[in-house]
N, C-alpha and C positions, 0 to 999 in steps of 0.2 A: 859795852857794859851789859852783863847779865838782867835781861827783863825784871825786873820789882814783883812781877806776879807768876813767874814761870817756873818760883822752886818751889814752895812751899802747898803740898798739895794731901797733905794728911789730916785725918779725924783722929783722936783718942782712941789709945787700943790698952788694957786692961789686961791685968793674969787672966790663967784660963776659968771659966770657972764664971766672972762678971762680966755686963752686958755695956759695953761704953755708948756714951749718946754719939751718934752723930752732929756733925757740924749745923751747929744752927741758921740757918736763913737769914734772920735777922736777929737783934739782941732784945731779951724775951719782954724788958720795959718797954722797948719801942710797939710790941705786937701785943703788947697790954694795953698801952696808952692806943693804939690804934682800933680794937676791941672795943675799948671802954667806952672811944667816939663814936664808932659805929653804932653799940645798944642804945648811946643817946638817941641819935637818929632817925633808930627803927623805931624807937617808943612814940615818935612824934609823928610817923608816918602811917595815911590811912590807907585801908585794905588796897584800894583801887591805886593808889600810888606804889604802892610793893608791888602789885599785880604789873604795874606797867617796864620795873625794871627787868622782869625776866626773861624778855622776849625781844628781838632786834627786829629792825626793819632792812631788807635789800632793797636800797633806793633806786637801784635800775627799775625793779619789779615792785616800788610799793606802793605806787597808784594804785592800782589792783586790789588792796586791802583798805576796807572802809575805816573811814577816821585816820590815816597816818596822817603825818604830820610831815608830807613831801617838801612844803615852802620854804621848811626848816633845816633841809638834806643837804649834806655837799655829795654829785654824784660819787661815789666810793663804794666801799665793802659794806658797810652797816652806820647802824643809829639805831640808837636808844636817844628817848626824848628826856631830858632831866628833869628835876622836882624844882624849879628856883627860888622856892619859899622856902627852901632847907637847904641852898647850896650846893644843889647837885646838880652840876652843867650836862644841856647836853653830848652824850657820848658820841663820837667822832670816831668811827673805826676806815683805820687805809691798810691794805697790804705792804706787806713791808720787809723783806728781808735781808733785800740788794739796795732798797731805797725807797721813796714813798711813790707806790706803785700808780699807775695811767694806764693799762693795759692798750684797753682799745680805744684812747681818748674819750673816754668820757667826761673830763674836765680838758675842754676846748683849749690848747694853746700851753699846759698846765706843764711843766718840764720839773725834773728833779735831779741830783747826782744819785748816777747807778754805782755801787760800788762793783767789782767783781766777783764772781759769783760765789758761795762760801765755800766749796770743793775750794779755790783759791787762796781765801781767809785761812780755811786751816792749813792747807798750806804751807804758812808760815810758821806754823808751831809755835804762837806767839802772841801771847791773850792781850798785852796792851794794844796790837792792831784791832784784833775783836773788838776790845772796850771801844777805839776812835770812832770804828766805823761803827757803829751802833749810837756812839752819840753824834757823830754827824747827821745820821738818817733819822734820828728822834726830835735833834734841832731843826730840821726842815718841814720834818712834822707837825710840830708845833708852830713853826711860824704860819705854815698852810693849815691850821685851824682843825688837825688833830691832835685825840689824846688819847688813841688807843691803836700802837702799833700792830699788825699778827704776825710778829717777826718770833725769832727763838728757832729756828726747826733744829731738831738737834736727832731725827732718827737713824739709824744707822744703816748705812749705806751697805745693806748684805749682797746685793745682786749688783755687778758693772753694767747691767743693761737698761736698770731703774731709769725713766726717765725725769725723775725729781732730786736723785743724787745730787746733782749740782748744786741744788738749796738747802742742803745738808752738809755735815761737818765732817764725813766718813767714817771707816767702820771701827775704830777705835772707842771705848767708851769713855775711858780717859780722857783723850783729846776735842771728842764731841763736846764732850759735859762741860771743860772748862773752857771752850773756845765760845758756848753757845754761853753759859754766863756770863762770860765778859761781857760778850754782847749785849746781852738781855739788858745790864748792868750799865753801861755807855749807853741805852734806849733812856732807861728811868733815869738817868740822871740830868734831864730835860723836863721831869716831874710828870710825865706822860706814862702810861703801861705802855708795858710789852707784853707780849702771850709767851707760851712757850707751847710748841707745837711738835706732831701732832699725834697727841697722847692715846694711842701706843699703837706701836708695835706696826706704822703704814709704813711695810717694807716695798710695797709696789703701786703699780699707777693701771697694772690690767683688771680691770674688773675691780679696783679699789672697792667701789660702792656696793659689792657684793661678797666677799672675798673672806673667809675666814683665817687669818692666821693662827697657827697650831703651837705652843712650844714649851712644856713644860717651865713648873714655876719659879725653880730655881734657876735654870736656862735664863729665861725671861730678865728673870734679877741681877746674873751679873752679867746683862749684854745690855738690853736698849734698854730697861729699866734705871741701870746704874747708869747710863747718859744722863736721863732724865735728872734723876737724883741729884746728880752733881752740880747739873745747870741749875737747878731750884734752890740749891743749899750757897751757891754761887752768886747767883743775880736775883734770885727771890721775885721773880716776875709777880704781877699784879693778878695773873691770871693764866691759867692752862688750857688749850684749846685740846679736847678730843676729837680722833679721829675718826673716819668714814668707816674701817673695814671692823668685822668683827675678831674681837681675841679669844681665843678657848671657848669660843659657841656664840659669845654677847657681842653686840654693838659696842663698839667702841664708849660712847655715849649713854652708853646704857647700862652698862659694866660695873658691878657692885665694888669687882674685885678691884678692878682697877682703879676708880674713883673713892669708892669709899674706905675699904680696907688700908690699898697700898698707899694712895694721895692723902686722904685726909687722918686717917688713921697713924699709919708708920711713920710717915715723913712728916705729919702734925702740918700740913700744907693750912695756911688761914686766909687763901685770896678764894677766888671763885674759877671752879669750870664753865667755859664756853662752849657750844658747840662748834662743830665745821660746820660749813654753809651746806644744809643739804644735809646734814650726818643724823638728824634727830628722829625714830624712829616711835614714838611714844610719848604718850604724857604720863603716865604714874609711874611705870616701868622708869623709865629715863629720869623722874625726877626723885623717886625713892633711892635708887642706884647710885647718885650723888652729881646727876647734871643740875646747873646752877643758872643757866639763861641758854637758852635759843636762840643761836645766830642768823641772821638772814634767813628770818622765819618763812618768806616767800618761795624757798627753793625747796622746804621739805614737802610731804604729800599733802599734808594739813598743819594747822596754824597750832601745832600739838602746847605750847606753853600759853595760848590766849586764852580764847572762851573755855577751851577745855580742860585745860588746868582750874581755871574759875568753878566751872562746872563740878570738878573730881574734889577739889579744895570743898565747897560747901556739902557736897557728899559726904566729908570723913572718909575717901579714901584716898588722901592725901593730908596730912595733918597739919594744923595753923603751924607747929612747932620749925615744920622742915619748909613752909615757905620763907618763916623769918632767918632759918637759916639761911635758906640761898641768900635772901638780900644783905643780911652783915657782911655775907664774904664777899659781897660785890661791894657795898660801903671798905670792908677793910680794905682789899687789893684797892681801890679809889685813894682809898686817907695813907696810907702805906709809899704809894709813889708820888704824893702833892698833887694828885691831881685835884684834890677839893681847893685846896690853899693854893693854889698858884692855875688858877683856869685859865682857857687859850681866850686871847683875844678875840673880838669879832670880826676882825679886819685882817688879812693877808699881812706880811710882817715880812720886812726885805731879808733874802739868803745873801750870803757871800759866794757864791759859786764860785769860783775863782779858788777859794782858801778850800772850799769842800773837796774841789777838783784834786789839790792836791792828797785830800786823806786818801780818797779812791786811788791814787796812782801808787803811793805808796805800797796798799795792800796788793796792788798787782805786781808789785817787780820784787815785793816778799814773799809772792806767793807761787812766780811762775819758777818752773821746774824743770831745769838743767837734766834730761836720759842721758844724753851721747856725746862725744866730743870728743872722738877721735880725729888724730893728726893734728891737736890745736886750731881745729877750724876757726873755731869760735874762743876769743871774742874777735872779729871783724877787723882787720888791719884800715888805717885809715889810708893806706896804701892800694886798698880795690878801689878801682877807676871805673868798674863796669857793673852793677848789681841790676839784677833783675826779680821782682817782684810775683812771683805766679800763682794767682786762683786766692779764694776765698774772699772777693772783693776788695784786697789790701789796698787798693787803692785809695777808699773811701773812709770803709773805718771796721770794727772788731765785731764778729758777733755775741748774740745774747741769748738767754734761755727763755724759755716761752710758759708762758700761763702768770698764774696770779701774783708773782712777783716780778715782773715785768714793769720797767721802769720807762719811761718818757723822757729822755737822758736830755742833758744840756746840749741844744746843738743841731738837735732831731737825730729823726732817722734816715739816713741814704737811701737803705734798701728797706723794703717792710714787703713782704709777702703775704697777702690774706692766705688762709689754710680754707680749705674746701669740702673737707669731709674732717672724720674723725671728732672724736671724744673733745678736744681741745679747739676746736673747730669757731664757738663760741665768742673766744674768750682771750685767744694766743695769736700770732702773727709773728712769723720768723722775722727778728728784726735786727737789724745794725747799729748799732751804735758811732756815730761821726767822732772816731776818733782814727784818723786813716796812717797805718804803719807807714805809706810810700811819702808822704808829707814828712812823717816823724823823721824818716830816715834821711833824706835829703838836706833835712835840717840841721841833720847831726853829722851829715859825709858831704858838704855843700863843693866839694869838687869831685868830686865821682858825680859818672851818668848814673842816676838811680831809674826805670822802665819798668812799667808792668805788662803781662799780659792777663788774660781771666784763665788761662787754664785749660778750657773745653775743648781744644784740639792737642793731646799730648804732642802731636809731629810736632807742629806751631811753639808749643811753650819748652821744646827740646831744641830746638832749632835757637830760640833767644837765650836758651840756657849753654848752650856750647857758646855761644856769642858772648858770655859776659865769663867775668872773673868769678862771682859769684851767686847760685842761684837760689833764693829762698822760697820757698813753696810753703804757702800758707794753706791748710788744709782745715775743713772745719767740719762740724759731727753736729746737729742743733736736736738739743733734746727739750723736753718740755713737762709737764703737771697735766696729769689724764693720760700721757698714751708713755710706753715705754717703748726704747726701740728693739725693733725683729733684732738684730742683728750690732754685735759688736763691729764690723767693718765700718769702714769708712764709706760714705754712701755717693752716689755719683761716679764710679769709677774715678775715684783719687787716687787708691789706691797704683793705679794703671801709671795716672800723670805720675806721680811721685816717682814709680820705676825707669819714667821715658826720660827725666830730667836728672834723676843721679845719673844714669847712663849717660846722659851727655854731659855732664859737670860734677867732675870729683871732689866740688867743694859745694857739695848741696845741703842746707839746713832746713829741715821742716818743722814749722813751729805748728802745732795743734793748738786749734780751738776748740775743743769741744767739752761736753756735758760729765765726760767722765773717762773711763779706761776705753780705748779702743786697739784693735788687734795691726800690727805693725809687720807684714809680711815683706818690707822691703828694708827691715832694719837696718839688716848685716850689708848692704849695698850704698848706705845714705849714712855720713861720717856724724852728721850733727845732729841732734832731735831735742826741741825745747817745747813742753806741755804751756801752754798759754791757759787752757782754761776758757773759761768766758773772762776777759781780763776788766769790762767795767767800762766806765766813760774817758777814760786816760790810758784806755791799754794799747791804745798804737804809740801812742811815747813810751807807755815802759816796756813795752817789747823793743822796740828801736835801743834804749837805752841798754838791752841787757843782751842785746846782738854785738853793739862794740862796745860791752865795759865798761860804759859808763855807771853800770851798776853791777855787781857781784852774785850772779845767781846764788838765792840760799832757800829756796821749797825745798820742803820735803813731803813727800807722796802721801797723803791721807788716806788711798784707798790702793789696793793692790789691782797692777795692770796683769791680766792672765796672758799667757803665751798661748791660749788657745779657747774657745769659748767651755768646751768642754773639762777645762778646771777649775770650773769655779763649781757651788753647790748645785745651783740650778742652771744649766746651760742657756736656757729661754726661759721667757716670762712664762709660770702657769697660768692655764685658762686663754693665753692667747687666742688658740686652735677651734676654741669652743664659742672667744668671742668675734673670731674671723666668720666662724660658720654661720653666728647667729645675725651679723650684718649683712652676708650674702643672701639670707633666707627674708631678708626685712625687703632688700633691693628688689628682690625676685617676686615677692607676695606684700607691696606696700601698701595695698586693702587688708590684709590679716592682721585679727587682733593681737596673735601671740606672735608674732614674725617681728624677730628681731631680739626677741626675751632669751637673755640666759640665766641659767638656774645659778643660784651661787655655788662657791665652791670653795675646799679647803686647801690650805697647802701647808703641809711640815718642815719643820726647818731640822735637816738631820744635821748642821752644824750645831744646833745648839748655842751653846755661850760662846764655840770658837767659831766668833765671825772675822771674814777677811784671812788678811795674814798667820791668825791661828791655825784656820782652816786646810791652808796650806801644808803647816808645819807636821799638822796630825795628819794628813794623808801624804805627806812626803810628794810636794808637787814642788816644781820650781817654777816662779812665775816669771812674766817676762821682766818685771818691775817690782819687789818686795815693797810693802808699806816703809815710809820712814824712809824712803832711796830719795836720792838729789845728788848732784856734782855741784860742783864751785871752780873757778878758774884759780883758786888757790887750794893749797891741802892742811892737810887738819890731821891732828895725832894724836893718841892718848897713851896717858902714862902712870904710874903710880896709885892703881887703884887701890880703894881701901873702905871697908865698910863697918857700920857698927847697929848693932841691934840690940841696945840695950833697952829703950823702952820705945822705939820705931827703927823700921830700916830707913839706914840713911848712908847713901854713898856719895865717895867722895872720888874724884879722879882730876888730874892736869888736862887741859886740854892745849896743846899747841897749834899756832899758825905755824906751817913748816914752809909756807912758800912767800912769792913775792909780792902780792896782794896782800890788801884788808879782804875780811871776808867773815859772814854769817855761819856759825856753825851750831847743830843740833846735836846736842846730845842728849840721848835716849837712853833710858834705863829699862831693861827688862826682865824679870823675873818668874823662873817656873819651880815647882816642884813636882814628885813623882812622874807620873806619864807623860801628864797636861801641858800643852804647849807654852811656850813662854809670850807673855806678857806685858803692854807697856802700862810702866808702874808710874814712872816721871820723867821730865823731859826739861830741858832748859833749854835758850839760844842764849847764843852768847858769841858777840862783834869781839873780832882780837887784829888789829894791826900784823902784818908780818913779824915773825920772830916772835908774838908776844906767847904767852902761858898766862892761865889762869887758873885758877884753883876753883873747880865746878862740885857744889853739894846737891843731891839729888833726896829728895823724901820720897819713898814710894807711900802713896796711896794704900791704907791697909787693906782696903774692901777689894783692893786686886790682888792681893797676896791670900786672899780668904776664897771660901767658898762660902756657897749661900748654904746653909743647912734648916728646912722647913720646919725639920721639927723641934728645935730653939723655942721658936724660930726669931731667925739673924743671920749673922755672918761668922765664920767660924774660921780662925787662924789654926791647922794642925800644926802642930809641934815639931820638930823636924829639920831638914836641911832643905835649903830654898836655894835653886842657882842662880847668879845675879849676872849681867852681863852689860855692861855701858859698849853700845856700838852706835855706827850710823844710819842702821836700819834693821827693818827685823829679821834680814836674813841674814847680815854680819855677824863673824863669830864675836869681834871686838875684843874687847875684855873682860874676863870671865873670872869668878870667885863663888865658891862658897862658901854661905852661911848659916849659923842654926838661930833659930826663930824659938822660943819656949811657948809659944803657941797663946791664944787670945779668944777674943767674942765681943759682938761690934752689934748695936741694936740693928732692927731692921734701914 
């Protein structure tokens, strides 16, 4: 059955000439009647009470600050203390993207379901997974006694070597935008906030905290901006987190344009901005600009929303008018998702884990991604007698990504590694998740020897690999929040094993774990290749499952794997170089005051709007993996296209199962005109039995068929012939049609 939420993905588009609104957030009585409650609110509430919303507490660190209100803390991300003469409980903030985060235990014993990582979610190309998993992780939130998710990341995945990719939705803005609203949208519908993160433009993890991104405005708008956009006009989150680095000069945080102008202005946005923990650089600056509370006010340099805010507010130069602003839009985004009318209880509240387990499994065997599979390796005959398991600890269980979405999964952890130096250092811990592929698989081939070994000696894991019928090699990449990796390779000489064990077994499959694209020098020699992802607390069953069939590989690639580092825009992280230098200069002189200090720095994005697989297509590169690629152990065909643009483009095509499976199929809609590379407009899945046809309608999205033009300013549809093209991925020719468009204009 075609997804309920996967076709219809258009706003109003207009003759040329008028300005169509975009899609509304929410319906405008609801954002009346939730305004209206707010001003009650604020009129009842005294200065000292306003003053207390706009500032959070980091409960690790908020002893330290006189007067908090520690007794009252669950150890987590933040707290805000609430008003309860006026119903305002209080604010409960937990990390949350993969599920309700424990990083480094600080809530003793406290476990949660991890889902897999969102590189995997979108994956699936498939917003009702987005929606589960987000109300799964919102309903454990709340029974564990929050009510403010910082889930949403929705930035765009420009660099393969990012190492925060993985909790992002890839480089598509289309797919970002609607995969993160669903989400958003499965959080609140547990009557809790979700954030939506992290506002704008944190394309890196080097030097995040000093970092200026560069990219002109109309670039900006119809790349990571129109992510944003979509996810807010989508799931209508409670609340927007900005981020660390700066955009076009400013602090994220601090940014008129970006907060005021484009958030609350354009998009008529009516919940509150938060800051990142850490990201607040100012009090009048930052709260004129359109910052709305202070997160984890203990991390930045000073307590910039408390005394000082008090201080500049009695001054006049900050005005009574833009404090009560901030607090309406924390009262709205509050009254908007029930968290006034439906508060958490004070008591822990029993999970199903069991029923959660399965939503995480699911998103993992929709989200892992079928490269290779020549000779019909795969799926698994249940005729192999001999399987051998090698490297990546598949023994035990899947690995996870590191930093602040890091989840305390049902079950614990196998392995956990403390990290010793670096940026992440804090706060991360390489860890596993006890969900072990070598159990899965035995359970599912219970007369086959199933054997592992770890890997570290290639002779050793070639020697059991000539020995068995077939050899799997789990091979894993662990990225993390704060450090990106040097290097697209695979790390630990895998790369090597990988060569010594197809060499000795012509039936070798590697399934990868890791954070994002990595470079595959042993492709052409190894018949099978399945991207796992970080797969979640159920990803050693749904890898098992999707080794022998018992499930239908149907991912599709969210971010393009390069066939060389040197294809992508920036080969390596900028500023690495600068901030390698300034850690060896701290080591060497750790009495020097300025040892160890790097100056910030800028970096340009000469792709512009064409991120990812654009990127590509404008400089004529072929990568190893086009965005939108996936195999299936059946085949799929299309036929009969046909399109109509009478007052939206809307295509239509057959899609057929042509083979002897059930099986998931994506199809993608893209569209270019003149130069400009082509573009994903719309995108449905769609489940077909063998032999079946379906009749698949595609809406493109107008805002991708537009450009931004400034000085509208809007979105502007030229008039013209548009090529449209339904394939499998974006390097597929598929099926191709032209059409002419009479052209439009779309508000900002």
């Amino acid at each position: 059955m075609i997804s309920r939420l996967a076709l219809a993905f258009a706003v109003g588009v207009t003759p040329a000439g008028a300005l169509a609104q975009p899609a509304q957030s929410a319906p405008q009585t609801e954002t009346a009647a939730a305004q209206s409650r707010a001003d009650a609110l604020l009129a009842r509430m005294t200065q000292d009470e306003k003053l207390q919303l706009i500032h959070g507490y980091f409960p690790p660190m908020a002893a330290r600050t006189p007067g908090a209100p520690v007794a009252d803390m669950i150890p987590s991300a933040g707290h805000i203390p609430g008003i309860p003469r006026l119903g305002i409980p209080n604010l409960r903030e937990s990390d949350a993207s993969l599920g309700v985060a424990n990083q480094v235990e600080q809530r003793k014993g406290d476990v949660a379901t991890a889902l897999p990582s969102s590189l995997a979610t979108a994956a699936t190309f498939d917003p009702e997974i987005a929606y589960a998993g987000g109300a799964m992780i919102g309903s454990e939130a709340r029974a564990k006694r929050f009510n403010i998710l910082l889930a949403g990341g929705v930035n765009l995945t420009r660099d393969p070597w990012a190492g925060r990719n993985f909790e992002y939705l890839g480089e598509d803005p289309l797919l970002a935008g609607v995969m993160a609203g669903e989400h958003i949208r499965g959080v609140q519908s547990n009557r809790i906030v979700s954030t939506i993160k992290h506002f704008a433009f944190n394309a890196q993890e080097t030097g995040r905290m000093i970092m200026d991104a560069r990219l002109d405005e109309a670039s900006l708008r119809e790349s990571d901006l129109l992510a944003f956009q979509i996810a807010i006009e989508r799931g209508n989150p409670g609340s927007v987190m900005c981020a660390y680095n700066k955009v076009n000069g400013d602090w994220a945080c601090e940014n008129d344009v970006l907060l005021n102008q484009v958030l609350k202005r354009d998009w008529a946005y009516d919940g509150w901005v938060m800051s990142d923990w850490g990201a607040v650089h100012s009090t009048e600056k930052a709260a004129l600009a359109g910052l709305d509370q202070a997160s984890g006010q203990e991390l930045d340099r000073a307590l910039y929303f408390d005394a000082p805010f008090r201080e500049a507010l009695e001054a006049g130069r900050i005005p009574q008018a833009r404090l009560d602003d901030m607090v309406r839009r924390i009262l709205v985004g509050l009254i908007r998702t029930g968290v006034l009318d439906a508060p958490v209880v004070t008591t822990e509240q029993p999970i199903d884990y069991a029923r959660n387990a399965e939503v995480a499994q699911r998103a993992a065997e929709a989200g892992i991604v079928l490269l290779k599979n020549e000779g019909g390796v795969l799926p698994l005959g249940r005729t192999a007698k001999r399987i051998v398991l090698i490297g990546g600890h598949a023994d035990v269980g899947v690995l996870s990504g590191g930093g602040s979405s890091q989840v305390r999964s049902v079950g614990g952890a196998p392995v956990e590694i403390p990290l010793t130096s670096g940026a992440a250092a804090s706060f991360a811990r390489i860890t596993w998740h006890a969900s072990s592929p070598l159990n899965a698989i035995r359970a599912i081939a219970p007369e086959a020897t199933v054997t592992y070994v770890d890997g570290k000696d290639p002779a050793a894991a070639a020697a059991a690999a000539r020995a068995a019928d077939v050899a799997v090699v789990f091979a894993s990449q662990w990225t993390t929040e704060a450090q990106d990796v040097e290097t697209l390779s695979l790390p630990d000489d895998q790369d090597a094993l990988i060569e010594a064990v197809a060499a000795a077994n012509d039936k070798t499959v590697v399934v990868l774990e890791t954070g994002g694209p990595v470079l595959m020098p042993w492709l052409e020699k190894t018949p099978a290749v399945i991207q796992a992802w970080y797969p979640g607390q159920r990803g050693g069953e749904a890898v098992a499952r999707i080794l022998f069939g018992e499930v239908n590989p149907s991912g599709r690639l969210p971010i393009t794997f390069p066939a060389s580092a040197d294809q992508a825009s920036r080969p390596t992280p900028p500023g690495l170089e600068a901030l390698k230098s300034a850690e060896a200069a701290a080591a060497a002189n750790p009495g020097a005051p300025q040892a160890g200090e790097i100056q910030g720095f800028a970096v340009d994005y000469p792709e512009g709007s064409d991120v990812g697989y654009r990127w590509y297509e404008r400089e004529g590169k072929t990568p190893l993996f086009p965005f939108g690629y996936g195999l299936s152990y059946t085949s799929f065909a299309y036929s009969n296209l046909a399109a109509s643009s009478a007052d939206k483009l809307s295509v239509s095509v057959d899609v057929t199962n042509t083979g002897a499976r059930a099986g998931a199929e994506v199809a993608q809609l893209y569209v270019a005109s003149g130069d400009r590379p082509r573009r994903l407009a719309a995108f449905a899945r769609v489940n077909l039995a063998p032999g079946e046809t379906r009749r698949v309608t595609l809406t493109a999205e107008p805002r991708i068929l537009a450009e931004y033009d400034t000085a509208l300013p809007g979105w502007r549809i030229t008039p013209g012939d548009y090529r449209i093209t339904v394939a499998r991925d974006a390097a597929e020719p598929g099926l191709s049609a032209t059409t002419t468009l009479s052209g439009s204009t779309i508000k900002p």
